[in-house]
C-alpha positions in Angstrom: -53.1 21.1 9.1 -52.3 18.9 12.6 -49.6 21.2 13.7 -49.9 21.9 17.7 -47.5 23.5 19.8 -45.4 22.0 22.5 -43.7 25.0 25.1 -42.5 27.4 22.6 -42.3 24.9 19.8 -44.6 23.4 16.8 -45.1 19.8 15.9 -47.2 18.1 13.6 -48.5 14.6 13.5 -50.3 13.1 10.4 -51.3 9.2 8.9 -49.6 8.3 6.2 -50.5 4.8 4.5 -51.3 3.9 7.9 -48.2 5.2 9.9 -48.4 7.6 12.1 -46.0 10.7 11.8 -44.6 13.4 14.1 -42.1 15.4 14.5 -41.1 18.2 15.6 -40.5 21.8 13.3 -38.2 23.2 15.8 -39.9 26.7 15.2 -41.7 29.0 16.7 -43.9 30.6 14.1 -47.1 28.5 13.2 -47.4 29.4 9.7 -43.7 28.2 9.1 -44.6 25.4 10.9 -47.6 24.3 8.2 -45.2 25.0 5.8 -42.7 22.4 7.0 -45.6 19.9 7.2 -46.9 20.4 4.1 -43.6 20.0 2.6 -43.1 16.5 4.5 -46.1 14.8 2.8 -45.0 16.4 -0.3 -41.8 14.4 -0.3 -43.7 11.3 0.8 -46.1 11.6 -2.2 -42.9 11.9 -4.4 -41.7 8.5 -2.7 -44.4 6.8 -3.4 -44.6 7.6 -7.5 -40.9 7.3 -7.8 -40.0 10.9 -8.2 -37.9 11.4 -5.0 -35.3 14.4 -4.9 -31.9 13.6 -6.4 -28.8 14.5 -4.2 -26.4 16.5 -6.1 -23.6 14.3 -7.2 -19.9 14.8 -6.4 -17.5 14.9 -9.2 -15.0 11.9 -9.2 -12.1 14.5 -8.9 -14.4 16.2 -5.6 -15.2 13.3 -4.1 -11.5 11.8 -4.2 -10.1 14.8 -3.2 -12.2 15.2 -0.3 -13.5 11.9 0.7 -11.6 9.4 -0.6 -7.7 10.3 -0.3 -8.0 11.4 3.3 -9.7 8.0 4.0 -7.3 5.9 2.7 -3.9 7.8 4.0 -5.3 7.2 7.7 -7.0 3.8 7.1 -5.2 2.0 4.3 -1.5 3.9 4.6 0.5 1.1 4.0 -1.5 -0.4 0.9 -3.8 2.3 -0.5 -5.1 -0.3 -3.6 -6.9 -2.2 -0.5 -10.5 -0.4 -1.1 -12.1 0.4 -4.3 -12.8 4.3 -4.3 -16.3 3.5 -6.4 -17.4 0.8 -3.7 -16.5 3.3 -0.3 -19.0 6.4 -2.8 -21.5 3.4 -3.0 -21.1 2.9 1.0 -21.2 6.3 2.2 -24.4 7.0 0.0 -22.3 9.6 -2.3 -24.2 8.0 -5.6 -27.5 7.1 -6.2 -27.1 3.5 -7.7 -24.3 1.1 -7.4 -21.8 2.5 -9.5 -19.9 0.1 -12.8 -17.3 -2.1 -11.8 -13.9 -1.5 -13.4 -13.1 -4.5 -15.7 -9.4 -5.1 -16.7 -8.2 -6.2 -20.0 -8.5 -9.6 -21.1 -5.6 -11.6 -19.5 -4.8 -8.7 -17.1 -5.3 -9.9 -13.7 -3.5 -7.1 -11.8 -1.8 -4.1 -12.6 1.3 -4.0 -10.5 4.2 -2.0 -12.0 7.9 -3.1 -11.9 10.8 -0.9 -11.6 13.3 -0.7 -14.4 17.2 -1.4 -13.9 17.2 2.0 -14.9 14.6 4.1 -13.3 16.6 2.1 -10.1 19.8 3.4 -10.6 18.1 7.1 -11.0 15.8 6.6 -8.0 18.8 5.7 -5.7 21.0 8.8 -7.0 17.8 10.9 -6.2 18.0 9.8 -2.7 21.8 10.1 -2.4 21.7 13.4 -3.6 18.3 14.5 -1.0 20.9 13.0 2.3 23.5 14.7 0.7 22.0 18.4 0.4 20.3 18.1 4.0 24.2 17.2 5.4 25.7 20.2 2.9 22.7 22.6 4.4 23.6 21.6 7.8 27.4 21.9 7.2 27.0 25.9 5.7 24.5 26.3 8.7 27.4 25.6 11.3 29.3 28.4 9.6 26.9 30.5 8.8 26.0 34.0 11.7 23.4 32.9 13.5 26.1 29.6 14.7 28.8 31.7 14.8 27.9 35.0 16.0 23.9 34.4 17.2 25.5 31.1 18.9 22.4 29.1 17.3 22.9 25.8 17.4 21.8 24.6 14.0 19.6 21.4 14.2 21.1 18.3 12.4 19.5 16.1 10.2 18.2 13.2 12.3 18.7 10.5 9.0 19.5 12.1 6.2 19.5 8.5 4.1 16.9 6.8 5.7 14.3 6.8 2.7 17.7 5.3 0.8 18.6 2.5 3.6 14.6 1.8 3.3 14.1 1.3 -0.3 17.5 -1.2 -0.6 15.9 -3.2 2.2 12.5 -3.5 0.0 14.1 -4.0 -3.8 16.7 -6.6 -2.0 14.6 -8.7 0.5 11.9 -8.4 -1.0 9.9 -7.9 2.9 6.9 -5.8 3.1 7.3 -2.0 3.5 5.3 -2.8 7.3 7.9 -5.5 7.9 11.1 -3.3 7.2 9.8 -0.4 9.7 9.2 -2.5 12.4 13.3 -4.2 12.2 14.9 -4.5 15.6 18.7 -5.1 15.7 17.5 -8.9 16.9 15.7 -9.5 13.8 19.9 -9.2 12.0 21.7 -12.1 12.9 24.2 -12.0 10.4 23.7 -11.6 6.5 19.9 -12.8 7.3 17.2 -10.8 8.5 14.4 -12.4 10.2 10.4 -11.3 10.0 8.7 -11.9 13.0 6.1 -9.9 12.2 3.4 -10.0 9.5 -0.3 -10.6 8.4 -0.5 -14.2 8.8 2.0 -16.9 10.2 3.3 -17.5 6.6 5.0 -14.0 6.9 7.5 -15.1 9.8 11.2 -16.2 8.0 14.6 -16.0 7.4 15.7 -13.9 4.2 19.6 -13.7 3.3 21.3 -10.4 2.9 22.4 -9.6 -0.2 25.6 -7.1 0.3 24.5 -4.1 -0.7 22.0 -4.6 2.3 23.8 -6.1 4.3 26.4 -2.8 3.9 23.4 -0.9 5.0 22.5 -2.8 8.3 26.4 -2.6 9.4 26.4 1.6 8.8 23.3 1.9 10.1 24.5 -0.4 13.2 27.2 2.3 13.8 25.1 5.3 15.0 21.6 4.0 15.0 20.6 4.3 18.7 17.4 1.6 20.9 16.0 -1.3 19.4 14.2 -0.4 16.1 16.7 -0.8 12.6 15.0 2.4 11.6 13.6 4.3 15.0 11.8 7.5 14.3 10.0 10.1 16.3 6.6 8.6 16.7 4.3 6.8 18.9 5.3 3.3 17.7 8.6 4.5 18.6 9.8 3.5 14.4 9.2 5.2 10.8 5.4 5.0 9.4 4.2 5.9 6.5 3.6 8.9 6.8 7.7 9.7 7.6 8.8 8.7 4.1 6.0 10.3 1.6 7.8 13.4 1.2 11.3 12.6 0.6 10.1 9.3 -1.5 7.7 12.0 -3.6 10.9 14.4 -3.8 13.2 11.5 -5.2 10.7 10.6 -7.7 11.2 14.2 -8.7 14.4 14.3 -8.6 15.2 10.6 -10.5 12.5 12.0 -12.8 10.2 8.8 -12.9 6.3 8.2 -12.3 5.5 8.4 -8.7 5.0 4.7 -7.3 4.1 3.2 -3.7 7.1 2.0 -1.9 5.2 -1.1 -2.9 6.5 -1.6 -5.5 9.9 -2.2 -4.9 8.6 -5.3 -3.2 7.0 -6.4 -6.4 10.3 -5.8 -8.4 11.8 -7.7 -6.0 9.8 -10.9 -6.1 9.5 -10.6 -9.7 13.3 -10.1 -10.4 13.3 -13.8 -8.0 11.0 -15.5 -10.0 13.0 -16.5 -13.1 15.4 -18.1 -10.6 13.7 -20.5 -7.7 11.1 -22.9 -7.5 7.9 -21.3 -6.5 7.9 -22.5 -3.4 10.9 -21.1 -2.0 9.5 -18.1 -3.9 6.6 -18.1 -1.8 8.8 -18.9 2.1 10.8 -15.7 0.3 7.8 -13.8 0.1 6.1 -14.6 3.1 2.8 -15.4 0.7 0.0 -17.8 2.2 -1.4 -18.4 -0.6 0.0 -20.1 -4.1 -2.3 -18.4 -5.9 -0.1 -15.4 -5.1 3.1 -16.9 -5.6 1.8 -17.8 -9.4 1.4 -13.9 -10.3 5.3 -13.9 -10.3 5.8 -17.1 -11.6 6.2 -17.3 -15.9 7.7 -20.6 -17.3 10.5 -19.3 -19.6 10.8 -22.0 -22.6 14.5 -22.5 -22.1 13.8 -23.3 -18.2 10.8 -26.0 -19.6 13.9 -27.3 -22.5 16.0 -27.9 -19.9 13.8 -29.2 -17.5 13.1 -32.0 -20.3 16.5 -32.8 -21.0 17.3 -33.3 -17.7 14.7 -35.3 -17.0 15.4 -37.5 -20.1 19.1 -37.9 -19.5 18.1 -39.3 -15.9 15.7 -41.7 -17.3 18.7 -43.2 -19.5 19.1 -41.0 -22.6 15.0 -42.2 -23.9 11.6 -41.6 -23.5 9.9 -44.6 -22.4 6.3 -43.3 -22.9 5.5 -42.6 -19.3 4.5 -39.8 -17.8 7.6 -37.3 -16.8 6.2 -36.4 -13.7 5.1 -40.1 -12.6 8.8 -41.0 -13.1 11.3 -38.4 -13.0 14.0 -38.6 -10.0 12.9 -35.1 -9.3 9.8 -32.3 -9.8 10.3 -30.5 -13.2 9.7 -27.2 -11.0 13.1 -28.1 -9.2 14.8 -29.4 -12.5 14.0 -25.6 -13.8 15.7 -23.7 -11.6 19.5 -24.7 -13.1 18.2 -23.7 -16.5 
């Protein structure tokens, strides 16, 4: 055994394969200190033959739980699908081996969800009725003993509808839940909003109201105090994340749906468009840099492509002269589509 002592301390030094080794035990006792050296150049020998010691392996419900979840809430808040939870247990050295990727379906190239007409209509009368039981709660509270005869002054609810006023200005614009909280009162000149803000310069543009929002800027307008459309309590100085997830949870509940990111309404949004405009106004709409985006929204209906021909025949003089449409239509079949 090479184990010699250093102050109050044993080390031990050893070759292996040519390398030289030391360390320290940390201990004072020399016969635990053998014992930690032996048990070094055991695990080395176990190295060498392929018979290292396994780590014990989280379950997926531990390691989510306890790793994953927390990571992405402070990291990813605003769009949690951004990192794959098997590729961060991979990283952080929670598995052994690179785990399987996760293959969609055949023809399935994302997996966003849609809101229903329906499962709108509920949602939107869950949040009504959340603002209206914090008002009734504070209204019984200003009649209640410890107002009148404690002469507590009972705290009122800073915005009872906020998580409603949010989620109209996502299912209507179709802006990105990051580019409604950070509104000013600047960014509403009129029925449009403007984005000034976003992940690339693609995101900056002008989106008209429609009247249901534009309803919601002009109350909100009345006794919304600063700068920020929808200011809140926090460092920024305007809502995060983190100030919607309960009530949006709790009208969920309420509306009796499956829990969704704020997301989504996006998504609805620009999917609920689609039917409607060419794709590239689609994509100004959106704020999207990419096409390839743009095309996840965008499904040729076979009356738009019907009437897209006809039109395109009746310009050409009633008859098909065997040329390409595109080469000589007046106009692109993607604009031709849109009055179909």
């Amino acid at each position: 055994m090479a184990v010699y002592k250093r102050g109050r301390l044993w080390w031990y030094r050893f070759v292996w394969n040519g390398e030289s080794i030391r360390e320290s035990t940390k201990q004072s006792n020399k016969r635990t200190a053998e014992q930690i050296e032996a048990a070094h150049k055991t695990s080395l020998a176990k190295g060498e033959v392929g018979i290292r010691d396994r780590k014990p392996a989280a379950t997926i419900r531990q390691f989510a739980t306890s790793d994953f979840l927390p990571f992405c809430r402070s990291t990813f808040a605003a769009k949690t699908k951004t990192l794959s939870m098997f590729a961060l247990a991979t990283e952080w050295g929670k598995v052994a081996r690179a785990l399987p990727r996760v293959r969609m379906l055949p023809g399935e190239a994302h997996r966003d969800r849609v809101v229903s007409v329906k499962e709108e209509q509920a949602y939107f009368e869950g949040t009504q009725a959340i603002g209206d039981a914090a008002m009734e709660a504070y209204q019984r509270a200003l009649v209640g003993i410890r107002a009148t005869e404690r002469a507590e002054t009972p705290i009122k609810p800073r915005d009872p509808f906020l998580l409603r006023d949010v989620a109209i200005m996502l299912i209507d614009c179709g802006i990105r839940p990051e580019e409604c909280f950070r509104l000013r009162w600047e960014n509403h000149q009129n029925d449009v909003i403007e984005i000034t803000y976003g992940k690339t310069d693609n995101a900056r543009r002008r989106i008209p109201l429609s009247q249901r929002a534009q309803s919601i800027l002009e109350m909100r307008r009345a006794h919304v105090a600063g700068s920020w459309i929808f200011p809140a309590p926090t460092k920024s100085g305007h809502i995060e994340p983190s100030s919607l997830q309960g009530q949006h949870a709790k009208a969920c509940t309420v509306a009796k749906v499956e829990h969704f990111p704020l997301y989504t309404f996006r998504h609805t949004c620009l999917t609920r468009w689609a039917p409607f405009m060419d794709p590239w106004t689609l994509a100004y709409l959106a704020g999207h840099r990419d096409m390839s985006i743009t095309k996840r929204y965008v499904h040729p209906q076979e009356y738009n492509t019907r009437a897209a021909i006809e039109k395109t025949r009746v310009a050409l003089g009633g008859h098909n002269s065997g040329h390409s449409l595109i080469s000589t239509a007046h106009e692109p079949i993607s604009n031709l589509a849109v009055s179909g």
